[in-house]
N, C-alpha and C positions, 0 to 999 in steps of 0.2 A: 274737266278735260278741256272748255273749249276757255279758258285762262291757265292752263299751266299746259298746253304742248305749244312748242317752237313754232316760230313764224314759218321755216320750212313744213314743218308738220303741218300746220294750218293749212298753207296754201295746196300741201298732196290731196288733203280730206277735203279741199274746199267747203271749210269750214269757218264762217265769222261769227259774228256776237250772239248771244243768247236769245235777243226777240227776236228773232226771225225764224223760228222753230215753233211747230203748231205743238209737238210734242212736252215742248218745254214749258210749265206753267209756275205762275210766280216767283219767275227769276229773278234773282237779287244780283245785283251788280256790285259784288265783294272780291274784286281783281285778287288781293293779296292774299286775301285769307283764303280762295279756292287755288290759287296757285301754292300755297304754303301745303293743302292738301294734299293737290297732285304729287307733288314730290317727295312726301311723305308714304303715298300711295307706290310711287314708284322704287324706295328704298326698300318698302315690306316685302316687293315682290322679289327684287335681286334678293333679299336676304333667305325669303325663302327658297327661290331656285326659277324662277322664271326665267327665261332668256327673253334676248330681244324680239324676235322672231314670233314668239307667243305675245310678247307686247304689241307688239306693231298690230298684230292677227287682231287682237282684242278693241282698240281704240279701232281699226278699220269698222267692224262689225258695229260698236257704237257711233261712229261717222256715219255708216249707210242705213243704221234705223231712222236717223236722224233727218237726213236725206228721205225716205221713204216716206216720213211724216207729212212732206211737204209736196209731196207728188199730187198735181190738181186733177181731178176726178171730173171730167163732164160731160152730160147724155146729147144726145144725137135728137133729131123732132120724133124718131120712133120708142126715144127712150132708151137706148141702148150707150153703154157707158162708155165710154175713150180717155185716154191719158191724154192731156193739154200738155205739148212738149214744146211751147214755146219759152217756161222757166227754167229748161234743161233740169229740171231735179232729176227726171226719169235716165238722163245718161250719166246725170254725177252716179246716181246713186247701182246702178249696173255696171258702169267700174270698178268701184268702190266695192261692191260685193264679189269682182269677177264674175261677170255671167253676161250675156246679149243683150242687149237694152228691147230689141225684139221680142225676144222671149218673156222678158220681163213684164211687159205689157201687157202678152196676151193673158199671161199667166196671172195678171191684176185684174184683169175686164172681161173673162170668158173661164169657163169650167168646162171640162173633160168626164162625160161618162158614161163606163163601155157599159155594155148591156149583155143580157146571158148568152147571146149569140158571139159574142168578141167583137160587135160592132161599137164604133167610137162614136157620142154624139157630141157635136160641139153647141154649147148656147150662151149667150153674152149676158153678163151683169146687168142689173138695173144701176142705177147710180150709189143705189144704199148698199149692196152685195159688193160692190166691186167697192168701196169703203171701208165695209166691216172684211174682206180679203186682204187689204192695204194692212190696217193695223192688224189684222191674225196673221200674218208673216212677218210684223218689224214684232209682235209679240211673243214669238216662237221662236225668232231670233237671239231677244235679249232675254227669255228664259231658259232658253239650250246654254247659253254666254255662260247664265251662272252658274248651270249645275256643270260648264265641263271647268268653270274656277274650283269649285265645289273638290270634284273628284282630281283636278291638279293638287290640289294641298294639301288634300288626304293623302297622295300618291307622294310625296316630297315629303312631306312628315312620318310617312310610316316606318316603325321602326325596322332596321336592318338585323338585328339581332333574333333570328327563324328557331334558335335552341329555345326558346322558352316553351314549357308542356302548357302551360297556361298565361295567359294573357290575360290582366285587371285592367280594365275601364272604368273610367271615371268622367259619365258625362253629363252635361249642362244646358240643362231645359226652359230656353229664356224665350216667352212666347209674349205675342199682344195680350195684354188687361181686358176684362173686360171691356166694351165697348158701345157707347149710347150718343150717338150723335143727332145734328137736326136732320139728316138726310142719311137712313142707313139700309143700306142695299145687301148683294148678293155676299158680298166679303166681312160685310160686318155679321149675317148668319154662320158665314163659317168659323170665323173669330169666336163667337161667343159660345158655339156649339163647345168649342175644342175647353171653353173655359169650364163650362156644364159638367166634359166629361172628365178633367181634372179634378173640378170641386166633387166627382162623385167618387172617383179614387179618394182624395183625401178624407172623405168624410167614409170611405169601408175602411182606409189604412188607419186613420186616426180614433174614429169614435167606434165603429162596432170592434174593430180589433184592440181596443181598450176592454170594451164589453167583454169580448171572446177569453181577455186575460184572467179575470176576475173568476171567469166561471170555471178555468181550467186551474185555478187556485182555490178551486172549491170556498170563497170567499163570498159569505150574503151582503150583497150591496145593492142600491135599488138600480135600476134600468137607465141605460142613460138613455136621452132624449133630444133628437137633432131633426134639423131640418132636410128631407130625405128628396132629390130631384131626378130622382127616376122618372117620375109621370113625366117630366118635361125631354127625359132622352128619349124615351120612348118615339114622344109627338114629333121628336127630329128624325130617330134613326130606325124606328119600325118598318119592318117589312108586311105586308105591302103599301099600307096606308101611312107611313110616315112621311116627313115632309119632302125628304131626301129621295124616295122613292119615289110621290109623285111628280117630283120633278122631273126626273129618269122618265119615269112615263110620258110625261107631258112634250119632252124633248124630242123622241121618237117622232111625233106626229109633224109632218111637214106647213100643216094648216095649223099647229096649236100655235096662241097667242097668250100672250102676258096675263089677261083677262082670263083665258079658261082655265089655265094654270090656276088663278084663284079664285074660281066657281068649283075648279074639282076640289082645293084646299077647304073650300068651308061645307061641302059636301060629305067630305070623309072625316075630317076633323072640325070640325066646326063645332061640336059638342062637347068636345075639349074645357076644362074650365082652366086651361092655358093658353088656349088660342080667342082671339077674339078679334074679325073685321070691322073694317071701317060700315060708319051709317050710312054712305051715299052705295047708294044701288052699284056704278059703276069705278067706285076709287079701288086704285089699284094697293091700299094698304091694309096691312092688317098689322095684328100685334101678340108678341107672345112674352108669357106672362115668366120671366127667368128666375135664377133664384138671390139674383140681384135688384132685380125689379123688372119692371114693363120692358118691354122695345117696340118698335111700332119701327115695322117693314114695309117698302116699299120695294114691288114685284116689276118695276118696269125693267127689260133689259135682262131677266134673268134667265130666261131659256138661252138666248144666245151665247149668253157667258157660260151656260154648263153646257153647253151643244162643245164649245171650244174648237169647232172647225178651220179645217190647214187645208187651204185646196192645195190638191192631188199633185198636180203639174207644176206649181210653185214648189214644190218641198224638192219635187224631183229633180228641176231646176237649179236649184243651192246647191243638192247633194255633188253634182257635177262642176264647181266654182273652182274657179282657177285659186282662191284664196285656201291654203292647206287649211287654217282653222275654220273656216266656216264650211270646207268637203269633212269635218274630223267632226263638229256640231252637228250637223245635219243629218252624218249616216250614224248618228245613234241610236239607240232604241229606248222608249217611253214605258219603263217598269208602271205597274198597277198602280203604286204611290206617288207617280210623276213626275218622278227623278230621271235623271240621265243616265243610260248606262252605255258604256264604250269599249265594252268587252265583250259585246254579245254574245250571254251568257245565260242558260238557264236553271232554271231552279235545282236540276241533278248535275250543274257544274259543267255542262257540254256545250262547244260552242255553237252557235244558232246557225242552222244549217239551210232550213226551209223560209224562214221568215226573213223578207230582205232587211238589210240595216237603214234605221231611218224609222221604220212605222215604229207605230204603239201598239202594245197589249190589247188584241180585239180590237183593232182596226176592221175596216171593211177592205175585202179582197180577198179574205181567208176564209174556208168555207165553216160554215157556222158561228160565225165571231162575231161583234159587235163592237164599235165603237165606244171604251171607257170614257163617261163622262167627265167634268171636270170635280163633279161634287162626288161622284164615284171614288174618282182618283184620291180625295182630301179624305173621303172616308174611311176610306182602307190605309191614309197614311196617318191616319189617328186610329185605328188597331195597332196598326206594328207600333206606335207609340204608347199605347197602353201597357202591351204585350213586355216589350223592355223594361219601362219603369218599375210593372210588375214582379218580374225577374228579379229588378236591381233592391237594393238598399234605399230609400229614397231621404233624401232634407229639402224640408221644404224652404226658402226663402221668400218672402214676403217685403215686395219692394213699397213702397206709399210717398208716395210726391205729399209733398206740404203744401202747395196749391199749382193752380194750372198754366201758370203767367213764367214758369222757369226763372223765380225772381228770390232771390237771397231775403232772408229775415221778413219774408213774410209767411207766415203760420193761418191757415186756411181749417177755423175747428171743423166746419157743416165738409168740407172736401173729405178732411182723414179721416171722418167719422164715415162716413159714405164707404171707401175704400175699402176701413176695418172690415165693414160689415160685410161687404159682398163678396171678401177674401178669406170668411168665414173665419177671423181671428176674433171674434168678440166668443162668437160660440163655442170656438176653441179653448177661451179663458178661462169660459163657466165650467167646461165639461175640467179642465186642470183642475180649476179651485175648488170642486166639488167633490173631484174622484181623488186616485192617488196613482200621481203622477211618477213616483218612483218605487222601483221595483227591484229589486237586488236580492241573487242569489244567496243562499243561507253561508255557504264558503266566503263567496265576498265580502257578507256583511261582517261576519267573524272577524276575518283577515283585516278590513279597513278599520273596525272598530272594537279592535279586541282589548285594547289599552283603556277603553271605560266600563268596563268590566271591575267589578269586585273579587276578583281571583286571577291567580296566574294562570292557570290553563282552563281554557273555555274550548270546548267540543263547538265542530264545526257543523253544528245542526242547527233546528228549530228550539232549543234546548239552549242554548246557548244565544242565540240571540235573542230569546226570550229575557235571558238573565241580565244581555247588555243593558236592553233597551227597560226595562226593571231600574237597572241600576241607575240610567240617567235620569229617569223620571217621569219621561214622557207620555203623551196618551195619547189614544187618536190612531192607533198604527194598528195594523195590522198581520196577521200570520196564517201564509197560504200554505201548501203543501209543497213549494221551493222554492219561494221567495218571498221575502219582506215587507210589506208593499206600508209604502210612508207618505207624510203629505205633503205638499211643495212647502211647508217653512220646517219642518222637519231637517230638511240637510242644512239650515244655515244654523240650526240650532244645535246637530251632531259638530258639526263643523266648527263649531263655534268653541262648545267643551273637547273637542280634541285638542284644537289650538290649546290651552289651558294646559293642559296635559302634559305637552310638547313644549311647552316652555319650561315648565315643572322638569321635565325630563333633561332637558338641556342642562340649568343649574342644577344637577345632583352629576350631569356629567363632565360638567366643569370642575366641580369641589374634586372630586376621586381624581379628573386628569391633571390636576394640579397637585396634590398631594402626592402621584406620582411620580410628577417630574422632578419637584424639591426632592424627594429623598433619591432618584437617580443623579441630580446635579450633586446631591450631599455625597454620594459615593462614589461619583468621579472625582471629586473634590481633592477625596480623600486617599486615592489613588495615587492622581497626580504629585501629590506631595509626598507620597514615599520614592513618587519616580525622581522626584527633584530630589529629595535626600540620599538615594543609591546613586543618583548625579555627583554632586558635590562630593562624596566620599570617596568615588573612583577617581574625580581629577583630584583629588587630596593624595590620593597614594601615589598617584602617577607622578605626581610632582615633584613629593619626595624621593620617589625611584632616581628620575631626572635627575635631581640635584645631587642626590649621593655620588649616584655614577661621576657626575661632573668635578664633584669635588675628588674624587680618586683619581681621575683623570689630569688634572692640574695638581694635585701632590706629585704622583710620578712624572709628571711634565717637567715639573721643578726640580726631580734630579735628576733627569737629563734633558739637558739644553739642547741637543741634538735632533729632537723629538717634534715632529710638525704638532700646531696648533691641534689644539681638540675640535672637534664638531661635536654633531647632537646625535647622541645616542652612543656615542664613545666609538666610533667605526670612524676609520681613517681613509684614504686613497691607496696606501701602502701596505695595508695587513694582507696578510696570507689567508688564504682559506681555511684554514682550522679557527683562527683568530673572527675571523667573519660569523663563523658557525657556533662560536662561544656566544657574542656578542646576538645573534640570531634567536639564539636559544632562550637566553633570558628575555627578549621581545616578546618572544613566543608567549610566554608564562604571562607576561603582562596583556596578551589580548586576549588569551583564554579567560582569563578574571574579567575582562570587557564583554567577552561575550557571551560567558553564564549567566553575568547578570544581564543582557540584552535579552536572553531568552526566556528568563522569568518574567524580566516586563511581556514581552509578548503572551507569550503563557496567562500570565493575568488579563490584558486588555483583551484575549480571545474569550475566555472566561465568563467576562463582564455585557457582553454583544447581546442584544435584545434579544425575545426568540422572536419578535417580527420582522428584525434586520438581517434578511436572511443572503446572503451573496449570492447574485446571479452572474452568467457567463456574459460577457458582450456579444450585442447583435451587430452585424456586419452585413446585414442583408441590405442590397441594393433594387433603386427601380428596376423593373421591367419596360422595357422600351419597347413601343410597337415599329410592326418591321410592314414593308408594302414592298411594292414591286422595283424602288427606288435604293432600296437597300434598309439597313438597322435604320430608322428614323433616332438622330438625336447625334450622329456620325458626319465627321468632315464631306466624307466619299459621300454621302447617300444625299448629303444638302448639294453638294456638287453636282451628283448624275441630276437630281430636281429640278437642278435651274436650267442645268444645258439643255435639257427636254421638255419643260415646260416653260421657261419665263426667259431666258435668253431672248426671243425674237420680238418677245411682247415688250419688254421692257428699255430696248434700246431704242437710240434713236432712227432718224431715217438716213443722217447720217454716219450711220454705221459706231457711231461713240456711246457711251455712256452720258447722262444727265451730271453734271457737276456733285447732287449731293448723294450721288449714287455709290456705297462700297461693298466690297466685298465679305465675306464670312469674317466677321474681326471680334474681337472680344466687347462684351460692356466696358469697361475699365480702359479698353485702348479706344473707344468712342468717347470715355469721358475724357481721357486727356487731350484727344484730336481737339474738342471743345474747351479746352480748357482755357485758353485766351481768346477764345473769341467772341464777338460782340452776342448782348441780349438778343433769345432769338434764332441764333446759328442752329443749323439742323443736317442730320443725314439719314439715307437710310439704308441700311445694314444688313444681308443676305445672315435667317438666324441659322445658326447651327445646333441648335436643341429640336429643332421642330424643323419642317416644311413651312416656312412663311419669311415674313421680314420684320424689322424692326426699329421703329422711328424713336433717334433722340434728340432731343434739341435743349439748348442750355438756357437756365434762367438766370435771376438773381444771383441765388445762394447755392445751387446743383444744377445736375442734369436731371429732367422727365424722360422716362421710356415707357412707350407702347408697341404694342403689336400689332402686325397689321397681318389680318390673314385673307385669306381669296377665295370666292365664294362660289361653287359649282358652277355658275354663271360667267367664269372669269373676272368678273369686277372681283375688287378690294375696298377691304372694310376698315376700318379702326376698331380697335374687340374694346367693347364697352359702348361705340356712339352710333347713331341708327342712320348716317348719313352712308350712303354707297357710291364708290367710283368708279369710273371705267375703265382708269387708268392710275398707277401710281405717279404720274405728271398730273392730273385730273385732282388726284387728291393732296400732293403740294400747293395747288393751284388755291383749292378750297381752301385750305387751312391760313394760308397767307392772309385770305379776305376777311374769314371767318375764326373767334378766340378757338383752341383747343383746350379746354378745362381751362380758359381763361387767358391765355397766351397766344399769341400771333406767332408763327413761320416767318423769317424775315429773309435770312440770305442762306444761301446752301456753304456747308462747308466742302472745299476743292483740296484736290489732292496733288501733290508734288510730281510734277510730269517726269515718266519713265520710271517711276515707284509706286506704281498704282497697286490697291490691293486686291483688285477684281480680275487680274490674270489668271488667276486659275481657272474663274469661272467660263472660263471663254474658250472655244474649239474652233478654229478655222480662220484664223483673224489677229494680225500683228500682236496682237495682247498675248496670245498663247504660248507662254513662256513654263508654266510649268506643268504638268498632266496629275492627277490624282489617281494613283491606283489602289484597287482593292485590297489584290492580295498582299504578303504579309512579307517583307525583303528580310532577308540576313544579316545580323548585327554583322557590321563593319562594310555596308556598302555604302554605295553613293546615296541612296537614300536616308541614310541613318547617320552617316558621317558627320559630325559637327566638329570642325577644326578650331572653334574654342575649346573645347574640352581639353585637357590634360591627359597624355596616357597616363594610364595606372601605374601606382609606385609598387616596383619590385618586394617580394615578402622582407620582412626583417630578422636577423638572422641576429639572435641576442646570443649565440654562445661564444667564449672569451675564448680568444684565439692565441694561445699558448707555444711557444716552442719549447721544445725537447732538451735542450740544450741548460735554458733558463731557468733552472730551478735552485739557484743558491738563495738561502736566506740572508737579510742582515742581521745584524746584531743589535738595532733598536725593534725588531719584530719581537724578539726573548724578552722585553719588559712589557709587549702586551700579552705575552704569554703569561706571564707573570701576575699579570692586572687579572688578568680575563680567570684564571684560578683561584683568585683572593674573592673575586663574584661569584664565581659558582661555588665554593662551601659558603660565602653567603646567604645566597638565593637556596643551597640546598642541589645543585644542579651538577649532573656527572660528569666527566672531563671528558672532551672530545680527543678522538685518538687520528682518524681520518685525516688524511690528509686535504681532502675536497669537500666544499662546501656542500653539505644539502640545500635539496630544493626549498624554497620559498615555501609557506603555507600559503592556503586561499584564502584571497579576500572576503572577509565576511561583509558585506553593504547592508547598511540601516535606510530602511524607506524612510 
C-alpha cells in the first residue's frame, strides 16, 4: 500500500515511507515489485466486484491502524497514562478513522465500568494498559478488515442460480505445518494443536478405517500398527484439566500471572509423560512432547492474548464513525469461532433482536454470559472443522519444501526426511506396502478385467474373479465378501497384461476391418462399371436415334428446297401442333428408356447402403439467446436500448463528442475493411451486437486481432482474457498504447468521415440523432423497409401461345413434315396423332 497508492492518496492518509511505523517490522524497500503488487491487488478486486468506495473504506482503516501504532503513550508523576499529542498521530489517525480525536484518547487512557447499581466508574490506564488498549483496537480493526473481505467475496461469488435441490462443495484446507521455532509462543500452540488434531483424523481415516475394511471383508490379516496421539489431544483439549482449559481458568482471575498459569500447568498435568517443565524453579518454559517431536513453550504474554480484551468505550466509539466501512466492521457480531458475521443472525435463522450489533458471543453485559476467550474461540473453530472434513470426502495433499532457504536445485535430505516423518507419510507407506491398498468390487473387477479371463462369459461374482485372477497367475491377493482386495504392484502388473490383450485385440480388428472394406470397394467397383456400361449404351442409342432422324430430315430437305434448315431433334419454328406432338412423342419414348434405366441404378445403389449408414433428418435448431430487461440480448434494438441507458454518458467525452476510435454497432468484416489501409497499429472500438459489451480491433501485419471488452459490476472494463482493469474505455486505450496487447502496441485510432458517422443511432438528444431504432415489427413496403435499390418484382409469365381465330391456314411444306413425322412413327412403332393441339410437356425427371 504505502508504494503503490497515488501521491494524492498518500498525502489524504498522510502516509510516508515504511520506517516510520512501529507496526511495520523488517521492511524491505522493494518500490517496484510492492507497487507491481498493489495493482495486481487492485485488478483482483474490480474483477471481483468491489467498488471504489469499499476501496477507499479499506486502505483508510489500514492508514489509521497504522497511524495508531504510532500514537505515543506517557504517564503522568502519579503514573497515570496520557497521549503525547505533540506528533499529531492522535488527530491523523481520528480523522482517518472518522471519530473525535477527544474521544479517541479517553477511549485509549481510561476505561468505563458500570456497576450493579447502573453507576459509571471511570479509572485511567497505567502506561502498560493503555498500550496493550492501543494495539487491541488497531487489532480488532485489522481483524474485523479481514473477515468483512472474507464475507465480501463469499457474497460476490455466490452462485445466483437458487433452483439447484443440492449444492456440491468442494473445499480446500490449506493450513500452517507443523511448527518448531527458537522462540515459540501462544500461536505456535495453536498451530500445532490444529496439526495434532488433523494427524489424528488422518490416522482414524486412513489406518483404523483400513483396519475396519479388512474385518468387514471378513478377511484374516494381522493388526495394523501406528502411532496413536490422543494422549497428547487429550493434554491440549481435556476438560477440566487440559491445557486449554486451564488457561480459561487462569484468564478469569484479575491477579493471575504468566508464572501461576504454569504452577497450575505442572500441577495438574505435570505427570503427563508428554508434558515436561523447565529446571529452573522460576522459567517460564515448558515442553510438550508432539507426535512430531519436542516443543518447548514459552508462557510469557499468554493470558493476555487469550483474555483478547476490546475496551467497552473504544468499540462503542468506531461503531458510531463517520467512515461507512469501519460503522459496517464494527457493528458486527463475533460468532463462537471468531468470525465476522454481518447479518446478525442466529443459530434458528432469526435476526438478533436483544443482543446489540458489535459484541461477541458471551460478552459481558448479558446476564449470565461470559467472555469467549480467544483459545475458546480457536477451539470451537477446530470442531466445526473437524465436524465438515468428517462429513466430506477427504485428499489428502502433502506439500514438502526441499529446504528452508526458498532456493532452486538445492535438495535438503535430513529437511524432507523430517517433514516425511511428522506428515505421517513414512508410516503411511509401510501401512500401503504391507496391507492391500486396493480394493475393488467383484462387478468392477469382472467389468474391468474380464478379457483375461479364460472364457467368454465370466459371472460377475467372487466366482469369477477367482477364475480371472487364476488365469493370470498371480498370488498374494485376496477374496473378501465384496471385494477384491490386491496389492499395490498388482495393478501395474493387471494393467500391464490387459495392455497386451488390447493390442492383440486391435490387430484382429484391423485384419476383419480391412478385409471388409476390400470386398465393399470390390463391389462398388463392380457396380460402377455396369453403371458406366448402361452409360455408354444409352448415349450409343441416343446417338443413332439422333442421326437417323437427321438424316431423314436432310433427304426430305433435298426434295424440297423450299424447306427451312433442319435443327436438332427435327422440330422446326414453323410446324403445327400436331407435327410438334409427333416429333414430342418420339422424345418421349427416348427419356422413358433414360429413365428406367436411371431407376434401376437407383434401385441398386439404395440396395448396396450399409445398415450403419442410416439417413438422418437435418437439424436446424438455433441458439437460445438470453433476454434481460434490455430486450433479446444478441439484437440491434436491445445493444441500442444498452448503450443509451448505460454507457452513453460514460463513454463520451465532456465535450459532448465521441473519442476518434470510437464506432458504432458495425460488423467484423466492415471493421476489417475500415482497417484495411491503414498503418501497423490502427485500432477502434465497436459497440457488439451479439452481446452487451464492445469490441476492440486493431490491425497487424498480415490481419486483424479482435477482443472483447466487457464491464464489470463495478463499472470498470476489462479486456476477456487479461487481468489488467480500467476505469474507463479512454483509460484502457491509454494502457494499451504504453503497454504490448499479446504483444502489439495501440498506435493511432481509426476516424470516421464527418457527417457519416456510424454511432448515430446510438445517440438520443443530440445533433447525432438522425435515426431512432424501434422494436416493433413495421409493414413490408414502409419507410422502414423500403430499399429503393431493389427492383420491383417481375410480373408472372404467361407461356400460353396467343393464337387468333382467324389464323388457321396451313402451308403446303407442313404436309412433308406430316409426311416425315408418319414414316417415324411406324418406325418407332408410335400411333398417329389425330389432334389438332399439342399435348402438354411431360415432367422433368432431375438426376442428383
Amino acid at each position: 500500500m504505502l508504494n503503490g497508492l497515488s501521491p494524492q492518496d498518500m498525502e489524504k492518509y498522510h502516509l510516508g515511507g515504511g520506517q516510520g511505523y512501529s507496526y511495520l517490522k523488517n521492511f524491505q524497500d522493494k518500490a517496484q515489485h510492492y507497487r507491481t503488487q498493489h495493482q495486481q491487488l487492485l485488478d483482483a478486486m474490480d474483477m471481483v466486484g468491489f467498488n471504489g468506495e469499499e476501496q477507499e473504506g479499506m486502505f483508510s482503516i489500514l492508514a489509521g491502524v497504522l497511524h495508531m501504532g504510532n500514537i505515543q503513550i506517557c504517564a503522568t508523576d502519579s503514573g497515570e497514562a496520557y497521549v503525547d499529542k505533540s506528533a499529531k498521530d492522535l488527530n491523523i489517525t481520528a480523522e482517518i478513522l472518522g471519530v473525535d480525536s477527544t474521544d479517541l484518547e479517553s477511549s485509549l487512557t481510561q476505561s468505563v465500568v458500570r456497576t450493579n447499581k447502573g453507576e459509571l466508574i471511570q479509572r485511567n490506564y497505567t502506561v502498560q494498559q493503555a498500550l496493550a488498549s492501543r494495539d487491541a483496537v488497531s487489532k480488532a480493526l485489522y481483524g474485523r478488515l479481514f473477515g468483512w473481505l472474507v464475507n465480501k467475496i463469499n457474497q460476490l461469488l455466490a452462485p445466483t442460480d437458487i433452483s439447484i435441490a443440492e449444492l456440491q462443495q468442494i473445499g480446500v484446507l490449506d493450513i500452517f505445518g507443523f511448527e518448531h521455532f527458537e522462540h515459540n509462543s501462544f500461536e505456535q500452540l495453536c498451530i500445532n494443536l490444529a496439526n495434532e488434531q488433523l494427524q489424528y483424523f488422518f490416522n482414524q481415516h486412513i489406518f483404523l478405517l483400513e483396519q475396519e475394511e479388512y474385518q468387514r471383508e471378513g478377511v484374516s490379516w494381522s493388526t495394523i500398527t501406528f502411532t496413536d496421539n490422543k494422549p497428547v489431544l487429550d493434554l491440549l483439549l481435556a476438560r477440566p484439566i487440559g491445557i486449554l482449559a486451564l488457561l480459561d481458568e487462569e484468564s478469569l482471575f484479575p491477579q493471575g500471572t504468566d508464572l501461576t498459569l504454569l504452577q497450575k500447568l505442572n500441577q495438574n498435568i505435570g505427570s503427563s509423560p508428554h508434558f515436561t517443565t523447565g529446571k529452573q524453579a522460576r522459567s517460564p518454559l515448558f515442553t510438550i512432547t508432539h507426535y512430531a517431536g519436542k516443543v518447548e513453550y514459552n508462557v510469557t504474554g499468554w493470558l493476555e492474548k487469550n483474555r483478547d480484551t476490546l475496551p467497552s468505550n473504544t468499540m462503542s466509539l468506531l461503531q458510531h464513525s463517520s467512515n461507512p466501512l469501519i460503522n459496517t466492521v464494527c457493528n458486527g457480531s463475533i460468532t463462537r469461532t471468531g468470525t465476522l458475521a454481518l447479518q446478525h443472525k442466529t443459530s434458528k435463522g432469526r435476526r438478533l433482536s436483544k443482543r446489540p450489533a458489535g459484541r461477541q458471543v458471551g460478552e459481558p453485559g448479558k446476564k449470565g454470559g461470559k467472555q469467549l476467550t480467544l483459545g475458546g474461540q480457536f477451539k470451537n473453530s477446530l470442531t466445526v472443522l473437524v465436524e465438515r472434513i468428517t462429513a466430506a470426502r477427504p485428499h489428502f495433499v502433502r506439500c514438502i519444501k526441499p529446504n528452508g532457504l526458498k532456493q532452486p536445485n538445492n535438495f535438503q535430505e535430513d529437511d524432507v526426511a523430517a517433514q516425511l516423518k511428522y506428515t505421517g507419510m513414512m508410516e503411511t507407506i509401510r501401512i500401503r506396502r504391507e496391507g492391500y491398498a486396493l480394493r475393488i468390487p467383484f462387478q468392477q473387477f469382472v467389468q474391468r478385467y474380464r478379457s483375461l479371463g479364460d472364457v467368454a462369459h465370466i459371472p460377475e461374482d467372487q466366482h469369477g474373479c477367482q477364475r480371472i485372477l487364476k488365469a493370470t497367475g498371480l498370488s498374494d491377493w485376496l477374496i473378501g465378501k465384496t471385494k477384491v482386495l490386491l496389492k499395490w504392484w498388482h495393478t501395474d502388473e493387471l494393467a500391464s497384461r490387459l495392455q497386451k490383450v488390447e493390442q492383440a485385440a486391435t490387430r484382429i480388428q484391423t485384419g476383419v476391418r480391412g478385409f471388409l472394406a476390400r470386398r465393399k470397394v470390390a463391389h462398388l467397383r463392380e457396380l460402377a462399371n455396369k453403371q458406366a456400361a448402361a452409360a455408354v449404351m444409352f448415349l450409343n442409342q441416343t446417338e443413332q436415334l439422333i442421326e437417323d432422324a437427321f438424316q431423314r430430315q436432310r433427304h426430305l430437305a433435298e426434295r424440297d428446297e423450299t424447306a427451312p434448315p433442319p435443327v436438332a431433334g427435327g422440330m422446326t419454328a414453323d410446324m403445327t401442333p400436331a407435327d410438334a406432338a409427333a416429333v414430342q412423342q418420339v422424345a418421349t419414348k427416348m427419356a422413358d428408356l433414360h429413365l428406367q434405366q436411371d431407376v434401376e441404378t437407383q434401385v441398386e445403389l439404395k440396395d448396396n447402403l450399409s445398415s450403419d449408414e442410416e439417413i438422418v433428418e437435418d437439424d436446424f435448431t438455433g441458439p437460445i439467446s438470453s433476454k434481460n430487461r434490455w430486450g433479446k440480448e444478441g439484437t440491434k434494438a436491445a445493444s441500442v436500448r444498452w448503450f443509451r441507458e448505460t454507457q452513453q454518458q460514460a463513454v463520451m467525452q465532456d465535450s459532448g463528442t465521441f473519442a476518434p476510435w470510437f464506432h458504432g454497432i458495425i460488423t467484423r468484416r466492415e471493421s476489417e475493411r475500415l482497417l484495411q489501409d491503414k498503418p501497423l497499429g490502427c485500432f477502434l472500438i465497436r459497440v457488439s451486437e451479439s452481446r452487451f459489451g464492445y469490441s476492440l480491433t486493431y490491425r497487424i501485419s498480415s490481419r486483424c486481432k479482435h477482443f472483447m471488452i466487457d464491464q464489470l459490476p463495478s463499472g470498470k472494463y476489462v479486456v476477456v482474457g487479461e487481468p489488467k482493469v480500467h476505469v474507463s474505455l479512454s483509460a484502457l486505450v491509454d494502457y494499451y498504447r504504453k503497454n504490448p496487447l499479446t504483444g502489439d502496441l495501440l498506435t493511432e485510432p481509426c476516424g470516421q468521415v464527418e457527417g457519416h458517422e456510424d454511432y448515430a443511432e446510438l445517440l438520443v438528444g443530440n445533433r447525432y440523432s438522425l435515426v431512432r431504432v424501434e422494436e416493433e415489427v413495421q409493414p413490408y413496403g414502409s419507410a422502414l423497409h423500403r430499399d429503393d435499390s431493389t427492383p420491383p418484382p417481375l410480373p408472372e409469365r404467361n407461356y400460353t401461345t396467343m393464337r387468333e381465330p382467324g389464323n388457321q391456314q396451313v402451308s403446303s411444306k407442313h404436309m412433308h413434315y406430316q409426311t416425315l413425322l408418319k414414316n417415324q412413327q411406324q418406325q418407332l412403332g408410335v400411333s398417329a396423332v389425330t389432334e389438332t393441339t399439342a399435348p402438354p410437356l411431360p415432367a422433368r425427371n432431375r438426376r442428383k
